[in-house]
VOMAR-313846 format. One record per residue (C-alpha): x, y, z; residue number from 1. Coordinates in Angstrom, 1 decimal. Layout:
N
X:Y:Z:NUM
...
// end
This chain:
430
99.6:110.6:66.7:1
100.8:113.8:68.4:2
100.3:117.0:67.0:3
100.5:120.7:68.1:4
97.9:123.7:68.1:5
97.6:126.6:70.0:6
94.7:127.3:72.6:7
93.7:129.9:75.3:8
94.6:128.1:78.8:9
95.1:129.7:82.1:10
94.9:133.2:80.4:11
97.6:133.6:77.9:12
97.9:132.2:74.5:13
99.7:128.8:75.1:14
100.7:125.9:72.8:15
98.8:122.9:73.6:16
99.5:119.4:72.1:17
96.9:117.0:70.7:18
96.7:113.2:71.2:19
94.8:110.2:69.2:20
93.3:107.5:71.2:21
95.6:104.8:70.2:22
98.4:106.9:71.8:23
96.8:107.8:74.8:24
95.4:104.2:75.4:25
99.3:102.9:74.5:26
100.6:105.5:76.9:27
98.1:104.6:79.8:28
99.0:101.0:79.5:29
102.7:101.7:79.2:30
102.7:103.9:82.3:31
100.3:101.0:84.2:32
103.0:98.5:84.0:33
100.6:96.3:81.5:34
103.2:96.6:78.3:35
106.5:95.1:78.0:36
109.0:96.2:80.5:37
110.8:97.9:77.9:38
107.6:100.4:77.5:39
106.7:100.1:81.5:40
110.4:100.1:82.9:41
109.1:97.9:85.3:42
109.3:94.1:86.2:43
107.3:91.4:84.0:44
108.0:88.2:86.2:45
108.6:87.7:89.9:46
107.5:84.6:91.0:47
106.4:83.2:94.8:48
106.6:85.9:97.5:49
110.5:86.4:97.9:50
112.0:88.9:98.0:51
112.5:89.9:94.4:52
108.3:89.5:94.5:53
107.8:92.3:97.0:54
110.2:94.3:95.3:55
108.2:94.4:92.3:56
104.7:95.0:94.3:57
106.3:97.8:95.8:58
107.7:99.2:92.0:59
103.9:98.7:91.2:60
102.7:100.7:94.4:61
105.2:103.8:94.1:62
104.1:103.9:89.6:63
100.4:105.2:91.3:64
101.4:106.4:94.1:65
98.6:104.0:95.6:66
97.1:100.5:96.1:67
93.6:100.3:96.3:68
92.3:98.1:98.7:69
88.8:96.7:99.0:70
87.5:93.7:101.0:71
85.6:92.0:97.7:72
87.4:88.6:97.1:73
84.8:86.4:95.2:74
87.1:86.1:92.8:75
89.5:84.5:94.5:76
91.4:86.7:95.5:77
90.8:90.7:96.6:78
91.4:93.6:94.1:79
94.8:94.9:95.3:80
96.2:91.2:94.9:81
94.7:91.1:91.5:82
96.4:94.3:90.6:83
100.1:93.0:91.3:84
99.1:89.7:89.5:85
98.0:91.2:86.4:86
101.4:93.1:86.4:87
103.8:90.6:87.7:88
104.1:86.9:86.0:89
104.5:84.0:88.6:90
103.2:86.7:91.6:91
101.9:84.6:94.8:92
98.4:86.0:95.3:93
99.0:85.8:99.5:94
101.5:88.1:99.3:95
99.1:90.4:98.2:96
97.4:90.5:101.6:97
100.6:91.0:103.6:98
102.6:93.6:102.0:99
101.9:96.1:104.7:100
104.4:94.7:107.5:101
106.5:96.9:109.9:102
109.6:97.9:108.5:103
107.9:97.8:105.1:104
108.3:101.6:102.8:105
104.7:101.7:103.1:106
101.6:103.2:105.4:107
98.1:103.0:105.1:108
95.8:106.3:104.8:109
93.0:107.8:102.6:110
94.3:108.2:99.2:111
92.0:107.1:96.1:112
89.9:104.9:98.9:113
91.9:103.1:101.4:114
94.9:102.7:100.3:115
98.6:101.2:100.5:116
100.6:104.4:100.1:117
104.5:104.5:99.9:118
106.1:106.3:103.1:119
107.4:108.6:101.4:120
103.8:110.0:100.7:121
102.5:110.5:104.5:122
104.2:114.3:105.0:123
102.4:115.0:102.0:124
99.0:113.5:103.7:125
98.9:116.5:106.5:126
96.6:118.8:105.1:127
94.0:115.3:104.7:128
94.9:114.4:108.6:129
93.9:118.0:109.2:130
90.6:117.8:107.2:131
89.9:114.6:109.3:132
89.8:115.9:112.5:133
86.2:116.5:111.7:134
85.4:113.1:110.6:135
83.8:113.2:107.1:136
81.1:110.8:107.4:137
80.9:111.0:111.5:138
81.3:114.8:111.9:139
82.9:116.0:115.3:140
83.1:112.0:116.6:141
86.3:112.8:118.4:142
84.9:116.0:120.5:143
81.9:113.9:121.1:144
83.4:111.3:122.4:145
86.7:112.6:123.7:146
86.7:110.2:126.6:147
86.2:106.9:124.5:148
89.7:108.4:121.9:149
91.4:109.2:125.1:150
90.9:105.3:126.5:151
91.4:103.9:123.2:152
94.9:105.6:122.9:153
95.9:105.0:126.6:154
94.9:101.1:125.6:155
97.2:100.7:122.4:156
100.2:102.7:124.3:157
99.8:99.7:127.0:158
98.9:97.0:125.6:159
100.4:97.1:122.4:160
98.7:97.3:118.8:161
94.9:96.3:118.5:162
92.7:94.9:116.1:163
89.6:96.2:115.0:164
88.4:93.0:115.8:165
89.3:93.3:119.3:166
88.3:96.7:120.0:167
85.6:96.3:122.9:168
81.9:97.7:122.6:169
78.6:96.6:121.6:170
78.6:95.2:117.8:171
76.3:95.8:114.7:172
75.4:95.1:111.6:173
77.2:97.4:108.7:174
79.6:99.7:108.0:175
77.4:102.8:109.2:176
76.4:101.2:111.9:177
79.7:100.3:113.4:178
80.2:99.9:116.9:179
81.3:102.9:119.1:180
84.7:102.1:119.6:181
85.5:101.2:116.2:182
84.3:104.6:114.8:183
86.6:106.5:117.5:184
90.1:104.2:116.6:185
88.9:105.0:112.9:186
88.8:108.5:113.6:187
91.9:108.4:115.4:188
93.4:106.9:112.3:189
92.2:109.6:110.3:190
93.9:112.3:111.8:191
97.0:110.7:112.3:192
97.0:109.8:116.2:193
97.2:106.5:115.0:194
98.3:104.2:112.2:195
97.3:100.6:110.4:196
100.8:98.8:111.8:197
99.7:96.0:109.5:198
96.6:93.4:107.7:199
96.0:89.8:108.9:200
93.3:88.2:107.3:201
92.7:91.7:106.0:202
92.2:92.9:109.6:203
93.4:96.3:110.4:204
95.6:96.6:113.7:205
96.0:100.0:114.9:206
99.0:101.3:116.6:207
100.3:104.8:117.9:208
101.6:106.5:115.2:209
104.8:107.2:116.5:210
105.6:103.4:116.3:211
104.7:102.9:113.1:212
106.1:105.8:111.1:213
109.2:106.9:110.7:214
110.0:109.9:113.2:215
111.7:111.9:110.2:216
108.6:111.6:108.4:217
105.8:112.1:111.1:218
106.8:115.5:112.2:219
107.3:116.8:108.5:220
104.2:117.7:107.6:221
104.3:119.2:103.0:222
101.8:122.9:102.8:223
99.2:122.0:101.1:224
99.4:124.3:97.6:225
103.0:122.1:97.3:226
101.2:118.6:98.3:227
98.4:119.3:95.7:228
101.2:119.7:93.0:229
103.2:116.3:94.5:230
99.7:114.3:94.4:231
98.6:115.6:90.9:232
102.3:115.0:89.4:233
102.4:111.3:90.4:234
99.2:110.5:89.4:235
99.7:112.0:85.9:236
102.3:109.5:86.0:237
100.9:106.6:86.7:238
98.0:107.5:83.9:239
100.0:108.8:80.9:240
97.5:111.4:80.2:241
95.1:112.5:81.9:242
91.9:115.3:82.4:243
91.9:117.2:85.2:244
89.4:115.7:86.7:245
90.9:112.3:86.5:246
93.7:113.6:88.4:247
91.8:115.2:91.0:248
89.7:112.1:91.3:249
92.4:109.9:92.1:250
93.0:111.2:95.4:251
89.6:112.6:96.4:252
90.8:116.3:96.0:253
87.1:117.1:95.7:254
86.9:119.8:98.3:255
89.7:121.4:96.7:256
88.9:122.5:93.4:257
90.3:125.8:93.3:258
93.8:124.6:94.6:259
93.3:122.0:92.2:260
93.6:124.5:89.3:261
95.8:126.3:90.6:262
98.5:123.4:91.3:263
97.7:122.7:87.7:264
98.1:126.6:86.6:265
101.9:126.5:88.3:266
102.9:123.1:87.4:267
102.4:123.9:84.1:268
104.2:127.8:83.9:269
107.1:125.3:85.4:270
107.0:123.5:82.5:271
106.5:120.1:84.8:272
102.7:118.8:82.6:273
101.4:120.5:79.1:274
98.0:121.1:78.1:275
97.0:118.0:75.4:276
93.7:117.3:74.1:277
92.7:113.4:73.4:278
91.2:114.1:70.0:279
88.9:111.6:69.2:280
86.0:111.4:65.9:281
83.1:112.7:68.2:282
85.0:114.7:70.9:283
87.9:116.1:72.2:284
88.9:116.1:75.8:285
91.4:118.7:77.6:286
93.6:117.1:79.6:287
97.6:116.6:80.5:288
100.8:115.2:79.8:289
104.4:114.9:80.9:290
107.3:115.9:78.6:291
108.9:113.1:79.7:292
105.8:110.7:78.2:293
106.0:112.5:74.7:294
109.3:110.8:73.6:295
107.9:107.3:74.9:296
104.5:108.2:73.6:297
106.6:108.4:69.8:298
108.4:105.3:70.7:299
105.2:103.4:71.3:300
103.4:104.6:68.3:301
106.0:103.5:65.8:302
106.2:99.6:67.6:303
104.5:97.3:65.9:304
100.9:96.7:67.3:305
101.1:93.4:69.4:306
98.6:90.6:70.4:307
98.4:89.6:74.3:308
98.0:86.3:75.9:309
95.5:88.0:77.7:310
95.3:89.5:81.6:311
92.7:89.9:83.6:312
92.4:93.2:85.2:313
90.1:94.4:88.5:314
87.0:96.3:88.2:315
89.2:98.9:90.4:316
92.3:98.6:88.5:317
94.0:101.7:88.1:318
93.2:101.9:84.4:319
89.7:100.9:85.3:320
88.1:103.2:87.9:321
87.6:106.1:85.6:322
84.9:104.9:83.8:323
84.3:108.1:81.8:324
88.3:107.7:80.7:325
87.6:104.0:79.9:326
84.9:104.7:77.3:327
87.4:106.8:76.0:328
90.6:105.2:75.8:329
89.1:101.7:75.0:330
85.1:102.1:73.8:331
85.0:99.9:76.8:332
81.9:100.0:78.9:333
83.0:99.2:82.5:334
80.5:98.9:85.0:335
80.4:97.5:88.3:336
77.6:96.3:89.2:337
78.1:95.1:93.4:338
75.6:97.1:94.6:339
72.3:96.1:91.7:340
69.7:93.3:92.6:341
70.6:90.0:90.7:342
68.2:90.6:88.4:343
69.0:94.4:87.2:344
73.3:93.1:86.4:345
74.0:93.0:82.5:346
77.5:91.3:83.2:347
77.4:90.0:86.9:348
78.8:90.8:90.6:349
82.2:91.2:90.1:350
83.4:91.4:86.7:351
87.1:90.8:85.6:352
87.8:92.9:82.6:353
90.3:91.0:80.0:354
93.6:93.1:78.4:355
94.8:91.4:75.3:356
97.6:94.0:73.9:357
95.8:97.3:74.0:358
92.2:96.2:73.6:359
89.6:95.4:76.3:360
88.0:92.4:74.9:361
86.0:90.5:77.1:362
84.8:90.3:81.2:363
84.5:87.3:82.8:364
82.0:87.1:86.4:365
84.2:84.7:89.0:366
83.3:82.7:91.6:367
86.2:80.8:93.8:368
85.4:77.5:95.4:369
88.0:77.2:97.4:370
87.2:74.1:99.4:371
86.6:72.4:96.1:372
89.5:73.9:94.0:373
87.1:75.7:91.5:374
87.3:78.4:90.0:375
83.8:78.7:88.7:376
82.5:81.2:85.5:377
79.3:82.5:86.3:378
79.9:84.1:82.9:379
81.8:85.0:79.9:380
80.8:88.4:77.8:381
82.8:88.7:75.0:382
83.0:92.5:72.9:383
81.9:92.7:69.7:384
84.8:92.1:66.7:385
87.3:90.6:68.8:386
87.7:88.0:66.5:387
89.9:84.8:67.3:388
92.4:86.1:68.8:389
89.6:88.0:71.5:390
88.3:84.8:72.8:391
92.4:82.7:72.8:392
93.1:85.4:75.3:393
90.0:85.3:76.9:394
90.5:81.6:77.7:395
94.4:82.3:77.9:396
93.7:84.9:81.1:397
91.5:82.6:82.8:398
94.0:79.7:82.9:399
96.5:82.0:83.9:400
94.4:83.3:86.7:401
93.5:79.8:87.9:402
96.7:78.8:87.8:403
97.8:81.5:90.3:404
95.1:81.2:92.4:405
95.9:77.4:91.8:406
91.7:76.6:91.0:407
90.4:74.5:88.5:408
88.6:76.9:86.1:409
84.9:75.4:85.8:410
81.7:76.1:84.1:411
80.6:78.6:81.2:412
82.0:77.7:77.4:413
84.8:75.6:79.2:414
82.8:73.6:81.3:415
82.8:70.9:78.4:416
86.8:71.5:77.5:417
90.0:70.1:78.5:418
91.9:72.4:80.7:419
94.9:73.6:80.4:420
96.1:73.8:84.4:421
99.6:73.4:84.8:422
100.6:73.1:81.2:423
102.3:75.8:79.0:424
99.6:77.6:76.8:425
100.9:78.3:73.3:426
102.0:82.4:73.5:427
100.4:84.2:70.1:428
102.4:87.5:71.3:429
104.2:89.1:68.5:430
// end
């Protein structure tokens, strides 16, 4: 339900909207491509890895502004695969690992984490590439060490791209303990000397910049006070509604607080976001919305609540990350749990929330076998109240996740059950 009230923002007197929960959670999953396309405007199906299937991956990418990436795959399969293959029915998982190629309308840089960003973003990165040339984890590595950056360069403009992998020096143990060479080729990255030409096997390989981005866009370089707006903009579009914080979070503006609010401030006097609260029973939250998401926020209140097959989403799913914004949108308590001892996890290592229609009703902890074609559950938690239709799609996602990954699903409550692996489950959407 949407509603309109007047509060105190930014100084003046200002009309501010308000928000239920079942809009703003129908919203976020409309503007996550994880609704009908007729509510995401965005593929459903795209199956292999065609071209029709990077096409979509892409449309995913450019919604957020972002793919996260992260070197995880327990599962089966790494989170920014399992992003596109919660979105897209029939996805190949592989492709997943390869979008970034040469030639492809995307670069990789430092935008939620790591990240697959679409070109069209990297003029708007310069004030980030100008933060980096004081590294933030390694401090003034480049002045240090200006002889080891100048080799490293001279190397890649003769010889051609390089690995990480093949980057010479002494190696160690862990990521803060990376070997010299590494660091400097990071750091080099960072400020935009060089550039990730493309992932094998999820291995970087540096180039120089100037042969991997397009010249147009490598000397263009967006002031920052109009790059704040352009990064706070698309990620209010990719989350519906959103706090402020939220949006600031999803590209790490934490340095920048006060040009934060004042991107904010401007971008709404333009009449480009409006102040709305998410009113909930216990709370309300400030946040944000687009006029252009109030008309489809009306249009998905008055459809007809529908049931899902079920997905399976990542722990870093776009929808997921926030965990404060989870609780919420869904009275979903997401966790992740990598980094506790065995013995301290409530739900596992790596566990795969399920999305049946707008509810969060279960999380499954995966383990791929992939020499033996499992799929194995470590676990199955289901929420409380989900009902029947809460554990179909429960089972429904992990067939349709096995299948993808083309694993036989073993162990936990259908360890003892006929699988369904390559045979049409019955669809109890509405």
């Amino acid at each position: 339900m949407l509603r309109s009230t007047s509060i105190e923002c930014y100084g003046p007197l200002v009309s501010t909207l308000s928000i239920d929960q079942r809009a703003a959670r129908r919203l976020a999953l409309a503007r996550a491509g994880l609704l009908k396309p007729e509510w995401t405007a965005m593929p459903k199906r795209a199956a292999g890895a065609g071209k029709r299937a990077r096409s979509a991956a892409l449309r995913v990418v450019d919604r957020f502004g972002y793919l996260q990436l992260d070197t995880v795959s327990i599962a089966g399969a790494r989170s920014h695969a399992l992003v596109l293959l919660s979105r897209i029915e029939g996805f190949d998982p592989a492709l997943g690992e390869e979008l970034l190629r040469p030639g492809e309308p995307l670069f990789e840089y430092w935008g939620h984490e790591a990240s697959w960003l679409p070109i069209d973003l990297y003029p708007v990165f310069a004030f980030r590439r100008r933060a980096y040339r004081r590294h933030p984890w390694w401090g003034d590595l480049l002045s240090r060490h200006r002889r080891v950056a100048n080799e490293v360069v001279a190397r890649i403009r003769a010889e051609g791209p390089l690995r990480s992998i093949d980057l010479e020096g002494e190696g160690s143990r862990g990521w803060w303990n990376l070997k010299l060479t590494k660091k400097v080729a990071n750091a080099l990255w960072g400020t935009g000397v060089l550039a990730i030409r493309e992932r094998k096997r999820f291995q970087r390989s540096y180039d120089l910049a100037e042969r991997v981005i397009p010249a147009e866009l490598l000397q263009a370089a967006t002031p920052t006070p109009e790059a704040i707006k352009i990064l706070l903009l698309r990620a209010l579009s990719g989350h519906g509604w959103a706090k402020s914080s939220t949006l600031a979070q999803t590209w790490r503006l934490r340095n920048l607080r006060r040009e934060v609010r004042q991107a904010l401030s401007e971008l709404a006097e333009d009449g480009a976001i409006l102040p709305c609260e998410l009113v909930r029973k216990d709370r309300r939250h400030s946040g944000w919305i687009r006029p252009v998401d109030l008309e489809l926020t009306g249009r998905l209140l008055a459809a007809r609540p529908r049931r899902d097959r079920g997905t399976l989403l990542s722990p870093f799913d776009p929808v997921l990350w926030d965990r404060d914004r989870v609780q919420a949108l869904f009275d979903f308590y997401q966790i992740l749990e990598i980094f506790k001892p065995a013995r301290n996890r409530k739900y596992g290592y790596f566990c795969l929330p399920v999305l049946a229609g707008e509810n969060l009703v279960a999380r499954f902890d995966l383990k791929a076998h992939r020499p033996k074609g499992r799929l194995e559950v470590i676990a199955l938690h289901h929420e409380d109240g989900i009902g029947t239709v809460g554990h179909h799609a429960a089972r429904v996602a992990l067939e349709r996740y096995s299948r993808a990954l083309d694993l036989e699903p073993d162990g936990g409550p259908f360890s003892k059950e006929k699988t369904m692996k390559g045979r049409s489950i019955p669809n109890r959407s509405d």
